[in-house]
C-alpha positions as CSV (number, residue, x, y, z in Angstrom):
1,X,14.0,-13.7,-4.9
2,X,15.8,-11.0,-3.0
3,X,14.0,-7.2,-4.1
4,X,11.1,-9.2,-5.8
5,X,8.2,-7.8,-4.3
6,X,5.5,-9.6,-2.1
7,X,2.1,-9.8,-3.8
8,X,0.5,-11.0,-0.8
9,X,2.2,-7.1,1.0
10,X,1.2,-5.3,-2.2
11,X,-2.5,-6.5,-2.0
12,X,-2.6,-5.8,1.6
13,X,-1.0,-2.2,1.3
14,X,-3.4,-1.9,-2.0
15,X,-6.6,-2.9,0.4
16,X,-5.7,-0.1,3.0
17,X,-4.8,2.6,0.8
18,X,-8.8,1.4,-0.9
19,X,-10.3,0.7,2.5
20,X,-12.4,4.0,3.4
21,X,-13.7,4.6,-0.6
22,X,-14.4,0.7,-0.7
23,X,-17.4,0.7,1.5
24,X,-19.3,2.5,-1.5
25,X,-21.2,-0.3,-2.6
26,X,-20.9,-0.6,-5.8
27,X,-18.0,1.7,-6.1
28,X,-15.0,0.9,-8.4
29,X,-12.9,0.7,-5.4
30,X,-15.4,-2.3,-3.6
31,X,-15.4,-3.8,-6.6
32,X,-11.8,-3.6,-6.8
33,X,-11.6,-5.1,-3.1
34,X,-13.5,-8.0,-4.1
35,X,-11.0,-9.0,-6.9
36,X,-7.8,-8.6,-4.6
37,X,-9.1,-10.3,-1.5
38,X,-9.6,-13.4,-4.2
39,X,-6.7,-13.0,-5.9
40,X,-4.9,-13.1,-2.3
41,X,-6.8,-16.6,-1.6
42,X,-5.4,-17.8,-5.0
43,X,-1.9,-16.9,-4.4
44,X,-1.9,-17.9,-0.8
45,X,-3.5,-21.4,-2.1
46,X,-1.5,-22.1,-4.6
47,X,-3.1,-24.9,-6.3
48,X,-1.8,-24.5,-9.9
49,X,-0.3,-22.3,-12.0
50,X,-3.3,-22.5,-14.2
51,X,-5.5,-21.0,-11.2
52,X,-3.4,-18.1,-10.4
53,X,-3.0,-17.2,-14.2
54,X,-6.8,-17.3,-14.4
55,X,-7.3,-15.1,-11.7
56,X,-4.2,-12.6,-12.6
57,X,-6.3,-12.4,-16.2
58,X,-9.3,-11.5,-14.1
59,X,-7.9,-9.4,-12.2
60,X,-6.1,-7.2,-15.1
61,X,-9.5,-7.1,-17.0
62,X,-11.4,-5.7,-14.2
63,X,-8.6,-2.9,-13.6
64,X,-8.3,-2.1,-17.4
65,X,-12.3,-2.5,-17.7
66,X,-13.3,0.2,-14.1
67,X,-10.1,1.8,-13.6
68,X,-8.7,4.9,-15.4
69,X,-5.9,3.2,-17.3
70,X,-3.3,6.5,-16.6
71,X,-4.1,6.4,-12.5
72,X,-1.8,5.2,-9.9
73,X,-4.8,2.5,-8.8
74,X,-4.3,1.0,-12.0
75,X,-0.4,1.2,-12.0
76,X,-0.5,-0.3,-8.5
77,X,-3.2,-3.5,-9.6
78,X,-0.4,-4.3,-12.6
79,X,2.1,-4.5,-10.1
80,X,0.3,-6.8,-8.1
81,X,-0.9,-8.9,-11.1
82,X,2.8,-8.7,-12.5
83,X,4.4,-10.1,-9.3
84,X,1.3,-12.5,-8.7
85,X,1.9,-14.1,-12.7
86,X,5.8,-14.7,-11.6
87,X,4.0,-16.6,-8.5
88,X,2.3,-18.9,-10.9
89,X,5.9,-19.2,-13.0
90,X,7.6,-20.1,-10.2
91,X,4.0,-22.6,-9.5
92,X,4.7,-24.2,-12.8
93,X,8.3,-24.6,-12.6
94,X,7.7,-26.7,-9.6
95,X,4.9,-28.0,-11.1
96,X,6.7,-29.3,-14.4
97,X,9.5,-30.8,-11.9
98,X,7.4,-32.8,-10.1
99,X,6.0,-34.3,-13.3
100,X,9.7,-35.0,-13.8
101,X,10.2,-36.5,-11.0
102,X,7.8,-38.6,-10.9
103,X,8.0,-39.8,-14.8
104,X,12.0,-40.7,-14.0
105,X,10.9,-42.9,-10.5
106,X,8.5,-44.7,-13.4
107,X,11.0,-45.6,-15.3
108,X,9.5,-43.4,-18.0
C-alpha cells in the first residue's frame, strides 16, 4: 500500500484543479465533476466490488467519450479510475474471503 495513490486525494485534487471551468453548465468539466463526485461516494461506500467497477466503467467512458484523449484531464481521470479499480480488487479480495470464511464455519 505504501506509494499507491489515494483515489479519494486524486479526485479531490482533480475537483479543484476543474472547480472555476466546472460552473459552465453544461461544460465538459461540470459534467466531468458530476462523475467524480459519484465515483468518490462509491469508493468511500464501498459496497461491492461490482459497484465500484461499474462506476470506474462509467467513469472511463465519459472521459474517453468528452475529453480529448491526448490531454492531461484525461491522463489525470485514468489515474483515478486506475487506482479506484485496485479499490474494488482489494473490495473483492475481501469479499471472496469472507465467502470463505463463512463456507468453512458451515462446515461446507
Amino acid at each position: 500500500m505504501v506509494g499507491m495513490p489515494d483515489p479519494i486525494q486524486l479526485i479531490g485534487e482533480l475537483l479543484n484543479k476543474v472547480s472555476a471551468q466546472a460552473d459552465v453548465q453544461e461544460s465538459p468539466e461540470w459534467y466531468l465533476r458530476s462523475y467524480l463526485v459519484d465515483y468518490k461516494r462509491t469508493l468511500l461506500r464501498r459496497w461491492s466490488s461490482q459497484e465500484i467497477e461499474f462506476a470506474t466503467e462509467a467513469l472511463m467512458r465519459f472521459c474517453a467519450q468528452a475529453l480529448d484523449t491526448h490531454g492531461a484531464l484525461y491522463r489525470e481521470c485514468a489515474e483515478i479510475a486506475e487506482e479506484g479499480a485496485k479499490v474494488g480488487v482489494q473490495l473483492k479480495a475481501g469479499e471472496g474471503a469472507k465467502v470463505g470464511v463463512q463456507l468453512k464455519a458451515e462446515g461446507r
